[in-house]
Backbone as CSV, one residue per row, in Angstrom:
resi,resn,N_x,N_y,N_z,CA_x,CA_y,CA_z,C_x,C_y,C_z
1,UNK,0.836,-1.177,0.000,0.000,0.000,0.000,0.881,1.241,0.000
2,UNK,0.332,1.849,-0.577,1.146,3.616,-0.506,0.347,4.593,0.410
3,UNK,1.017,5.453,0.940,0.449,6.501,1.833,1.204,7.689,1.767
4,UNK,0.713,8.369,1.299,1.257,9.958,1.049,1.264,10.789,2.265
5,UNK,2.496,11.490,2.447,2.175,12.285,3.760,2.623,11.743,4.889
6,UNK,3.031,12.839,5.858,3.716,12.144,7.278,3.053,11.024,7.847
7,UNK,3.732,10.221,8.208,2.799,9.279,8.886,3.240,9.070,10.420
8,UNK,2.937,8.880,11.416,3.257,8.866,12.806,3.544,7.451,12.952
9,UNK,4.404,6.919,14.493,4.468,5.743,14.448,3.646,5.361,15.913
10,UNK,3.226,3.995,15.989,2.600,3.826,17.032,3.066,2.073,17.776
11,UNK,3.346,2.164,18.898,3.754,0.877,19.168,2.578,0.318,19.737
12,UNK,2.585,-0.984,19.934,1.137,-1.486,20.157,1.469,-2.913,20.835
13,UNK,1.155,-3.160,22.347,1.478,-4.755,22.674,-0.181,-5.658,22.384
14,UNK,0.372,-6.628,22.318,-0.470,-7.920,21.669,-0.625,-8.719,22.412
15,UNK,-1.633,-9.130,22.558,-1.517,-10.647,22.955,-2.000,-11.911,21.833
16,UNK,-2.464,-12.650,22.444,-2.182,-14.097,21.609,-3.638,-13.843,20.661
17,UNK,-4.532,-13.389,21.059,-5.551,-13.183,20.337,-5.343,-11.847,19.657
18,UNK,-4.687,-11.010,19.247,-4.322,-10.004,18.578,-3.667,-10.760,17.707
19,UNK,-2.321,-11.565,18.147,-1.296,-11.861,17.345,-2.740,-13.156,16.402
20,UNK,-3.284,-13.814,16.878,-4.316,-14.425,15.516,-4.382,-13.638,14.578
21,UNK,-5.124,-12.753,15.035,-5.672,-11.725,14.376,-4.765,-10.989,13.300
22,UNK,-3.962,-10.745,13.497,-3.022,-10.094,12.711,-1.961,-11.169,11.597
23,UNK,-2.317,-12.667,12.644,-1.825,-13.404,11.205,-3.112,-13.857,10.457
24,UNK,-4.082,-13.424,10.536,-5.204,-14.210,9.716,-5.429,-12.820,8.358
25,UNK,-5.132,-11.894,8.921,-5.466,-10.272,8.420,-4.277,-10.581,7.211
26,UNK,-2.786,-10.997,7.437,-2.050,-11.097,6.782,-1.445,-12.166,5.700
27,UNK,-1.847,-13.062,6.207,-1.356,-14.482,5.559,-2.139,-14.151,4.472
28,UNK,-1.207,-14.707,3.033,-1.865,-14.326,1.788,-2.593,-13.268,1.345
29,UNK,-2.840,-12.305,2.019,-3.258,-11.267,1.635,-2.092,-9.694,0.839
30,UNK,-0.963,-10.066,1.051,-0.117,-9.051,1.060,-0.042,-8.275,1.603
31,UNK,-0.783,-7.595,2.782,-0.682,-6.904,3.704,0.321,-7.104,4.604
32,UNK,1.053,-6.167,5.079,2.069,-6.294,6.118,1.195,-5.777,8.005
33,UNK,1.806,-6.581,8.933,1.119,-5.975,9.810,0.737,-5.010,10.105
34,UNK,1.623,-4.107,9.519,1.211,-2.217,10.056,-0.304,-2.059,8.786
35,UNK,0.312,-2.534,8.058,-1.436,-2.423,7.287,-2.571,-3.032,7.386
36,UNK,-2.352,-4.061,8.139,-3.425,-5.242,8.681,-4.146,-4.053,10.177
37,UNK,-3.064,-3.536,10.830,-3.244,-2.658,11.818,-3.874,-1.565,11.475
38,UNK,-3.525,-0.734,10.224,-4.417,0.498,9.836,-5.527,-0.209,9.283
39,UNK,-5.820,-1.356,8.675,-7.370,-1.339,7.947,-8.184,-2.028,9.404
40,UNK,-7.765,-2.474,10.123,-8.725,-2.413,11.701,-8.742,-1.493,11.846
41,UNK,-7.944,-0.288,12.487,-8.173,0.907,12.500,-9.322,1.557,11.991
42,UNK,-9.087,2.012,10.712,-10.111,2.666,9.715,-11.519,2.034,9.415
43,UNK,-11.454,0.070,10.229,-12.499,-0.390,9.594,-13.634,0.024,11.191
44,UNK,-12.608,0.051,12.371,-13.596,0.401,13.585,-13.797,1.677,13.773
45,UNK,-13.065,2.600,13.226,-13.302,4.175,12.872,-14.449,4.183,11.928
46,UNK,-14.694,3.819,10.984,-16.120,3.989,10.080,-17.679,3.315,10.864
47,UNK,-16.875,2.209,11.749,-18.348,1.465,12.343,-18.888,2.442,13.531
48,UNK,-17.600,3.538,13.863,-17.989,4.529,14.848,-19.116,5.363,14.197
49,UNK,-18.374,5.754,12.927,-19.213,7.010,12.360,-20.723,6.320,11.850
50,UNK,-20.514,5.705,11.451,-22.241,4.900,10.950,-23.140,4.892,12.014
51,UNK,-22.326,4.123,13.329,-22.939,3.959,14.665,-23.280,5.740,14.970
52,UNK,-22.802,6.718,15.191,-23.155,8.082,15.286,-24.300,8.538,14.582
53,UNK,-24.005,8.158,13.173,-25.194,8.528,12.007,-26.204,7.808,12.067
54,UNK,-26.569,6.399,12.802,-27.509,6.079,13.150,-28.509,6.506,14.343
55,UNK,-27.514,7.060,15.181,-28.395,7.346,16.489,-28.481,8.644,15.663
56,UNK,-28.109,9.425,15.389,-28.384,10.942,14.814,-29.555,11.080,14.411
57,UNK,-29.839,9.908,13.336,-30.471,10.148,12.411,-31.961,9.142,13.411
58,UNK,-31.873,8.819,14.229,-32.964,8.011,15.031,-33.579,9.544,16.083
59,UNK,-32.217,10.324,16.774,-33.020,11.311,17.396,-33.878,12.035,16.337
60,UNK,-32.708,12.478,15.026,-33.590,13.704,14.379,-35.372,12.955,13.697
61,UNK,-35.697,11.884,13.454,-36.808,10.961,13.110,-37.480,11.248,14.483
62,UNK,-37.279,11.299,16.112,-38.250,11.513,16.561,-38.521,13.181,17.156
63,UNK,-37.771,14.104,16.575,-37.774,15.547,16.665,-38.994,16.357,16.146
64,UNK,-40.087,16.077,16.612,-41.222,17.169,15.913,-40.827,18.132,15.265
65,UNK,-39.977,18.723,15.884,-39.721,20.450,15.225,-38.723,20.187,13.988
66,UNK,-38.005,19.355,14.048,-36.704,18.663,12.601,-37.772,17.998,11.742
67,UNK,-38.713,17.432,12.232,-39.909,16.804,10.872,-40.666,18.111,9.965
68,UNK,-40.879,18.819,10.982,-41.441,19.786,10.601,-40.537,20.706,9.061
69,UNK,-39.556,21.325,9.866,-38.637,22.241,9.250,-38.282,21.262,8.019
70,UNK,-38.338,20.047,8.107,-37.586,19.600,7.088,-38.651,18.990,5.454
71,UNK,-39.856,19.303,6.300,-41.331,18.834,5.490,-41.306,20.386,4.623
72,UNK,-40.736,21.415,5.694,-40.749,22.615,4.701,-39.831,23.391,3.791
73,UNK,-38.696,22.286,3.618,-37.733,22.490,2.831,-38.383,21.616,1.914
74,UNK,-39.043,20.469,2.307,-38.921,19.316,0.817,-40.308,20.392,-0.434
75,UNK,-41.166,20.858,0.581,-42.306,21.722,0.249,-41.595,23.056,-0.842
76,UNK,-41.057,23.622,-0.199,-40.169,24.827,-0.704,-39.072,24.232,-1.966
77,UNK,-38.666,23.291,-1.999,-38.059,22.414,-3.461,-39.118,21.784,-4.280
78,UNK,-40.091,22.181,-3.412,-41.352,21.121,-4.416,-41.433,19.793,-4.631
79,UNK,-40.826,18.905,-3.321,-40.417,17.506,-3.647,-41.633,16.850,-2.699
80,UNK,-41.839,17.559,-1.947,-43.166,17.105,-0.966,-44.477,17.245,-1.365
Protein backbone atom coordinates (compact mmCIF):
# COMPACT_ATOMS: atom_id res chain seq x y z
CA UNK A 1 0.00 0.00 0.00
CA UNK A 2 1.15 3.62 -0.51
CA UNK A 3 0.45 6.50 1.83
CA UNK A 4 1.26 9.96 1.05
CA UNK A 5 2.18 12.29 3.76
CA UNK A 6 3.72 12.14 7.28
CA UNK A 7 2.80 9.28 8.89
CA UNK A 8 3.26 8.87 12.81
CA UNK A 9 4.47 5.74 14.45
CA UNK A 10 2.60 3.83 17.03
CA UNK A 11 3.75 0.88 19.17
CA UNK A 12 1.14 -1.49 20.16
CA UNK A 13 1.48 -4.76 22.67
CA UNK A 14 -0.47 -7.92 21.67
CA UNK A 15 -1.52 -10.65 22.95
CA UNK A 16 -2.18 -14.10 21.61
CA UNK A 17 -5.55 -13.18 20.34
CA UNK A 18 -4.32 -10.00 18.58
CA UNK A 19 -1.30 -11.86 17.34
CA UNK A 20 -4.32 -14.43 15.52
CA UNK A 21 -5.67 -11.73 14.38
CA UNK A 22 -3.02 -10.09 12.71
CA UNK A 23 -1.82 -13.40 11.20
CA UNK A 24 -5.20 -14.21 9.72
CA UNK A 25 -5.47 -10.27 8.42
CA UNK A 26 -2.05 -11.10 6.78
CA UNK A 27 -1.36 -14.48 5.56
CA UNK A 28 -1.86 -14.33 1.79
CA UNK A 29 -3.26 -11.27 1.63
CA UNK A 30 -0.12 -9.05 1.06
CA UNK A 31 -0.68 -6.90 3.70
CA UNK A 32 2.07 -6.29 6.12
CA UNK A 33 1.12 -5.98 9.81
CA UNK A 34 1.21 -2.22 10.06
CA UNK A 35 -1.44 -2.42 7.29
CA UNK A 36 -3.42 -5.24 8.68
CA UNK A 37 -3.24 -2.66 11.82
CA UNK A 38 -4.42 0.50 9.84
CA UNK A 39 -7.37 -1.34 7.95
CA UNK A 40 -8.72 -2.41 11.70
CA UNK A 41 -8.17 0.91 12.50
CA UNK A 42 -10.11 2.67 9.71
CA UNK A 43 -12.50 -0.39 9.59
CA UNK A 44 -13.60 0.40 13.58
CA UNK A 45 -13.30 4.18 12.87
CA UNK A 46 -16.12 3.99 10.08
CA UNK A 47 -18.35 1.47 12.34
CA UNK A 48 -17.99 4.53 14.85
CA UNK A 49 -19.21 7.01 12.36
CA UNK A 50 -22.24 4.90 10.95
CA UNK A 51 -22.94 3.96 14.66
CA UNK A 52 -23.16 8.08 15.29
CA UNK A 53 -25.19 8.53 12.01
CA UNK A 54 -27.51 6.08 13.15
CA UNK A 55 -28.39 7.35 16.49
CA UNK A 56 -28.38 10.94 14.81
CA UNK A 57 -30.47 10.15 12.41
CA UNK A 58 -32.96 8.01 15.03
CA UNK A 59 -33.02 11.31 17.40
CA UNK A 60 -33.59 13.70 14.38
CA UNK A 61 -36.81 10.96 13.11
CA UNK A 62 -38.25 11.51 16.56
CA UNK A 63 -37.77 15.55 16.66
CA UNK A 64 -41.22 17.17 15.91
CA UNK A 65 -39.72 20.45 15.23
CA UNK A 66 -36.70 18.66 12.60
CA UNK A 67 -39.91 16.80 10.87
CA UNK A 68 -41.44 19.79 10.60
CA UNK A 69 -38.64 22.24 9.25
CA UNK A 70 -37.59 19.60 7.09
CA UNK A 71 -41.33 18.83 5.49
CA UNK A 72 -40.75 22.62 4.70
CA UNK A 73 -37.73 22.49 2.83
CA UNK A 74 -38.92 19.32 0.82
CA UNK A 75 -42.31 21.72 0.25
CA UNK A 76 -40.17 24.83 -0.70
CA UNK A 77 -38.06 22.41 -3.46
CA UNK A 78 -41.35 21.12 -4.42
CA UNK A 79 -40.42 17.51 -3.65
CA UNK A 80 -43.17 17.10 -0.97
Amino acid sequence: MYYSGCMGTLNVRTDEAMETALEKLTEGTGRTRSDAVRYALLRAYKELLLEQAAADADRLAADADDQAEMLAIQRFMGVA
